[in-house]
N, C-alpha and C positions, 0 to 999 in steps of 0.2 A: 576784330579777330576774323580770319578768312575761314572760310569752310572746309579748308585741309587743314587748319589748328583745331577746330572744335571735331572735324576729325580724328585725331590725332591725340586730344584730351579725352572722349570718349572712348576711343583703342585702349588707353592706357587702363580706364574706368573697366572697361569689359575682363582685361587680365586680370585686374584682381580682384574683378566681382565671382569671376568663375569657379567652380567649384568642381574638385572631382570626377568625373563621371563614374557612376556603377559596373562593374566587370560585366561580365557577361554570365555568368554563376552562381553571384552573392552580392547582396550590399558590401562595402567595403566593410570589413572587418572590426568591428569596434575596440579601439587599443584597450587594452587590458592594464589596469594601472601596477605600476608595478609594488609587489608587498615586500615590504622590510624585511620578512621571516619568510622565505617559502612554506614556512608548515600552516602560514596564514593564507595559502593559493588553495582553490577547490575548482577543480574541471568535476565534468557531469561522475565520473568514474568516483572522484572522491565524495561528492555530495550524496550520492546513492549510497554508499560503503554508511555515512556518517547518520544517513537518517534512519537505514536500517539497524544501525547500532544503536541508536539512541531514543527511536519513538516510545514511545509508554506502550500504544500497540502491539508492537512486535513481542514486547516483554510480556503481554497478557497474551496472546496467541502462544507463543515456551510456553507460558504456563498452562494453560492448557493442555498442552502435548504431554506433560510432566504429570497432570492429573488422569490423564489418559492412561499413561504408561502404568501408574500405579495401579488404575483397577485393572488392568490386564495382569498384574503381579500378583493382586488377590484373587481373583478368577481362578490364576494358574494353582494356588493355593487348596484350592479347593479339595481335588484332588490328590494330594500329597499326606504325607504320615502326619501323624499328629502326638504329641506327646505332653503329658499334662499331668503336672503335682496337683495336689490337693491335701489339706489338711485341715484339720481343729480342733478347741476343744472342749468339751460340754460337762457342765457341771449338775446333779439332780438335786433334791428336796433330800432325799432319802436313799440308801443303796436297793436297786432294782431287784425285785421278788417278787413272787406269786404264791399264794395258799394251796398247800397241796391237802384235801379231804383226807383225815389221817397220818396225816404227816408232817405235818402245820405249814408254817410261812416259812418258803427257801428262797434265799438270797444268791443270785444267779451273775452280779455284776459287782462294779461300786459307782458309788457317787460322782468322781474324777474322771474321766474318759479323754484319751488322747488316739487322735489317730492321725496317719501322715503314711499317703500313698502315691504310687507312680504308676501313672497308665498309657502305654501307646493304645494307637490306634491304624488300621492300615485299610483304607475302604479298597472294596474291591470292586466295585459294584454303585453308581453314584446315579443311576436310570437316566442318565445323558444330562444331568442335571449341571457339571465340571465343563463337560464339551460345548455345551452350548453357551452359558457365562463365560468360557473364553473366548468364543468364535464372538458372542457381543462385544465385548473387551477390545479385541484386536480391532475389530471394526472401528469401534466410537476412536482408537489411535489412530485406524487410515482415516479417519474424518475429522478429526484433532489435526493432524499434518499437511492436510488438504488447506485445513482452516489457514493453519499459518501460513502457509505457501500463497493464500488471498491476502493475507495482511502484507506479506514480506512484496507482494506487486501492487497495492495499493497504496504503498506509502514512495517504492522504488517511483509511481508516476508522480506522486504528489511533488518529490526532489526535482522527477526531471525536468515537470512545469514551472514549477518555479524556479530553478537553474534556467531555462530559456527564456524565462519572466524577465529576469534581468539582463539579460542579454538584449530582448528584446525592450528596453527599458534604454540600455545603453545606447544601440543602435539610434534610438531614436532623438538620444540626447547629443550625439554625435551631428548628425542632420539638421538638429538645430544649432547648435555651436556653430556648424559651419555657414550658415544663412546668416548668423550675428556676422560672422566673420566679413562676409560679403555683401553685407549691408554697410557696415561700418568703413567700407571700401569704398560703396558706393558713397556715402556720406560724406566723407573728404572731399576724394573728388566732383560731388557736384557743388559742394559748400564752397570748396576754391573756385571752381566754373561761375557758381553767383558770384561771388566777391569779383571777380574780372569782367561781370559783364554776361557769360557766356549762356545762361538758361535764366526762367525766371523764378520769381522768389515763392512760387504754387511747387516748382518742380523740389526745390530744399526743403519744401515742408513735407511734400508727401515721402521724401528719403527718409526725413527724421522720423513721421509716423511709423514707415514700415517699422524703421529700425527700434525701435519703443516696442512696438512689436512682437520681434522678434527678441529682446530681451526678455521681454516675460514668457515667451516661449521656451528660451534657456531656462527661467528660476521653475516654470513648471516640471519638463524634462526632467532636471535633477531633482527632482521633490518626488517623481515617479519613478525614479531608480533607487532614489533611498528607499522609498515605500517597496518596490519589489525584492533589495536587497533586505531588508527587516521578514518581508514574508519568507525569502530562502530560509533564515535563520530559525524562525519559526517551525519549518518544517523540519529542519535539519536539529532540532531542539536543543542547541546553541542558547546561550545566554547573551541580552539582547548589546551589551556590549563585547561582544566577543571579535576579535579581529577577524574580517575576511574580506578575500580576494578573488576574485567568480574568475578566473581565465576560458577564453574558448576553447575548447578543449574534448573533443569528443570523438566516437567510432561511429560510423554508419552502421546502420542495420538493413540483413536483407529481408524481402517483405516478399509473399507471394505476389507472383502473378497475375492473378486472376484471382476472380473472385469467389471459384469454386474451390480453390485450393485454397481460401482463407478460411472459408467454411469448413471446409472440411479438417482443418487444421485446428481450428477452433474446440470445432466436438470432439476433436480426441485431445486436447491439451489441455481445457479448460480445469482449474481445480475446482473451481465450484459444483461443477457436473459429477467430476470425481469424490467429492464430497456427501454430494447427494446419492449416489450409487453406494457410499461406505456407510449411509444413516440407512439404507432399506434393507442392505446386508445385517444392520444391527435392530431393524424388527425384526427379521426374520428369525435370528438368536433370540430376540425376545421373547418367541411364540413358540420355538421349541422348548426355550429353560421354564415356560409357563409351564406344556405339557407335560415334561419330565417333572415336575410337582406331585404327578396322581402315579409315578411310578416307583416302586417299593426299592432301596437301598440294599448293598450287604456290605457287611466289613468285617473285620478282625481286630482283638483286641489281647494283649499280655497285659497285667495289673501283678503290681508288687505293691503290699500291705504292710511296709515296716512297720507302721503302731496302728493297733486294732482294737476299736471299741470292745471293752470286756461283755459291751449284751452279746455281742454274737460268737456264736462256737469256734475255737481256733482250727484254722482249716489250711495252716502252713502259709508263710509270704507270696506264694507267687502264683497266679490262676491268669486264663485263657478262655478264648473260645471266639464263637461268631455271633455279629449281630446284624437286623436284620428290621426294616422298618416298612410296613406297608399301609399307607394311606387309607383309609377308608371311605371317612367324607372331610372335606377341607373348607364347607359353607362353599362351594360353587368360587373357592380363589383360583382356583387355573385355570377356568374357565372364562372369568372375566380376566383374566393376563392374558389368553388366549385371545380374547375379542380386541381388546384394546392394543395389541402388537397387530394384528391382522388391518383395523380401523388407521393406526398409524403409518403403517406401511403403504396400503391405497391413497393418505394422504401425499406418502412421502413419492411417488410413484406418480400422481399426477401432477406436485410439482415439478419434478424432473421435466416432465413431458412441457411443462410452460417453460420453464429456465433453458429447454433448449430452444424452443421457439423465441425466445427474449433474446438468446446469442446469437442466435442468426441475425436477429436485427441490429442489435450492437454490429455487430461484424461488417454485415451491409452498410450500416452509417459511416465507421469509423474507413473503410474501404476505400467506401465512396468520398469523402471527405477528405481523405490522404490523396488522392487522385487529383482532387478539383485545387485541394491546395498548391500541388504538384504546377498546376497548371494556372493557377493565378501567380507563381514565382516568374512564370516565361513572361505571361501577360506583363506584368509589372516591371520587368525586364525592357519589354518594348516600348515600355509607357515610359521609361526613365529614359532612353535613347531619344524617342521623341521627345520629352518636355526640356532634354537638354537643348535640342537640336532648335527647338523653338523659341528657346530662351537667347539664344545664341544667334538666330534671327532678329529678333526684338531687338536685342544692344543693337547690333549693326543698324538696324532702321534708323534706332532713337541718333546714329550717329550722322545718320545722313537725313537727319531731321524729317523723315518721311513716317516715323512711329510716334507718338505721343510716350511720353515718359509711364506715364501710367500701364500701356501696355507690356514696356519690359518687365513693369514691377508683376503684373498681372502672370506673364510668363516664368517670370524665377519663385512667386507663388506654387504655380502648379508643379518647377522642377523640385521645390522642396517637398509638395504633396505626393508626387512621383516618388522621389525619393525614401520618404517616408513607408510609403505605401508597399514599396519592394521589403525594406526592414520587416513591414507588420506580414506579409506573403512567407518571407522563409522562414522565420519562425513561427507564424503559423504552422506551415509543411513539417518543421521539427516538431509540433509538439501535436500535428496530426499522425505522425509517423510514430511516436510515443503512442500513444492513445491509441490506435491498431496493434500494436506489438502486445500492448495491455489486454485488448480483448480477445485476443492470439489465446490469452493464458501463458503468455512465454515470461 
């Protein structure tokens, strides 16, 4: 065979060992397989919707808010009229008397006693004791709703990660696929080249190595996409046979500039900050509703006596007036509610003061970290142009026998590590850009 045929069976070997090259943007696309049932399809917008609908989480965070809402309802109570039956009936030894000196024993009752009354009540006067239980009330609700607004972006990342999880799962199983594909290319055509003569029987064996290989690089790829789709499913709290379908499918987000406008974004959007400011507002309720304890009450009352014990004088069904309650000593209890709302509140106060210094540094990481991801996409961009371009050198060598076969296999190694590498870069970047957006508080 002349050196323009093994030329020429080489050309042929390079076509269909080639692969793809990378766009300029993204790895190529990982095809999205297609589902039976569209309601079996989940992009990131549906996988969010599904995990917040379904985490157990979410559902103890509601609930929360729902126990919140309730003592602000009895708080509010506090303050309000009051209306109250009361009844019963009492039975004696003997009908109730007393000895009168000269006059003997007079019988003043009987035995059988029924009574059954209705009393409002209208406070007028509660020594801040109603105002303050509500201003805690409402509080512990803005920190109740804070809370969930942390659960409802803490489980929204857990989706988005693992949605890019398999994505990035895919991507990678695609890049292998295609190295099978163009091993087994290569394979033929050098297997035919030995059988003619053309290369020697070192060059068939290391084809078949690679290509052994690169099959078990397939069977792992796909064992890490099941295992990343199983975790989506997980998060999404699916049931582990449940039909699904991950399509690429998503919006960009826009992200600050800089990194002073992420910080500064941060401390004002943060719920947890916001959370923390609605627990100091509720010492501080604490330590009012303590002091108003040592403060005296007034209210008003109507009482209707439909049935009236016979000990006491009939004095007509229906009576009024004001009452009026003034503390004297309570054993030092508001005192100690007073310390202990004040003791918690300088607690609640200097954590604040770390939790924003911890966000800043969240903020700084995740910033800085979206950036470098940012910038290891381009890298890897360049690095996928080269290790094509190099590969692409190698075949033509190995065809003008000036390469060693080893070195082409050497260079379509590094174009699938390239390759790869771009894959693990943009997604990384997506789920660095997640993870910013999260410590955002957004």
């Amino acid at each position: 065979m002349t050196r323009l045929s093994r030329f020429a069976w080489l050309a042929a070997l390079i076509v269909q060992a080639a692969l793809p090259s990378f766009g300029e943007d993204a790895p190529p696309a990982p095809p999205a397989p297609q589902a039976a049932n569209p309601a079996d399809e989940y992009d990131l917008q549906r996988c969010v919707d599904v995990a917040l609908s379904r985490n157990p989480s979410i559902r103890a965070a509601a609930a929360s808010v729902a126990v919140a809402m309730a003592d602000l309802k009895q708080a509010k109570g506090l303050n309000d009229p009051k209306l109250t039956a009361a009844g019963g009936v009492s039975l004696y030894q003997s009908d109730p008397s007393f000895a009168v000196p000269g006059l003997g024993r007079l019988v003043f009752g009987q035995r059988l006693n029924v009574d059954a009354s209705l009393q409002f009540e209208f406070p007028l006067y509660t020594g801040g004791q109603s105002d303050a239980a509500e201003d805690q009330a409402r509080a512990g609700v803005r920190a109740a709703a804070y809370a969930e607004v942390r659960a409802n972006q803490a489980v929204a990342l857990q989706a988005v990660e693992a949605y890019f999880g398999v994505l990035r799962a895919r991507g990678a199983t695609q890049v292998a696929e295609r190295q099978l594909e163009a091993l087994q290319a290569q394979n033929r055509a050098v297997s035919e080249m030995y059988r003619v003569g053309l290369v020697a029987r070192l060059d068939a064996l290391r084809v078949a190595a690679a290509l052994a290989a690169a099959e078990e690089a397939v069977v792992v790829s796909h064992n890490a996409e099941k295992v990343a789709v199983a975790a989506l499913r997980a998060v999404l709290g699916l049931p582990p046979d449940t039909p699904i379908t991950v399509v690429e499918r998503y919006d960009d987000v826009a992200l600050p500039a800089t990194l002073d406008e992420a910080l500064a974004e941060a401390q004002q959007q943060r719920a947890d900050l916001h959370e923390i400011e609605a627990h100091i507002a509720a010492a501080d309720a604490a330590y009012r509703l303590a002091e108003a304890g040592r403060h005296f009450t007034l209210g008003l009352y109507t009482r209707a006596d439909f049935l009236r014990t016979s000990l006491l004088p009939q004095t007509g069904i229906l009576s009024g007036g004001i009452q009026f309650r003034i503390p004297l000593f309570d054993g030092d209890q508001s005192d100690a509610g007073k310390n202990r709302a004040q003791a918690q509140k300088e607690k609640l106060i200097a954590f604040r003061d770390s939790l924003r210094d911890q966000v800043n540094l969240q903020v700084t990481e995740a910033f800085l970290a979206q950036e470098s991801a940012t910038r290891r996409v381009a890298t890897a961009q360049r690095g996928v142009q080269a290790a094509e371009e190099g590969f692409q050198l190698a075949a033509v060598g190995y065809a003008n026998q000036v390469v060693p076969l080893t070195d082409m296999l050497d260079a379509q190694a590094r174009r699938t590590q390239s390759q790869n590498d771009l894959v693990n870069a943009t997604y990384d970047r997506r789920m660095a850009m997640a993870r910013l957006v999260n410590v955002l508080g957004r």
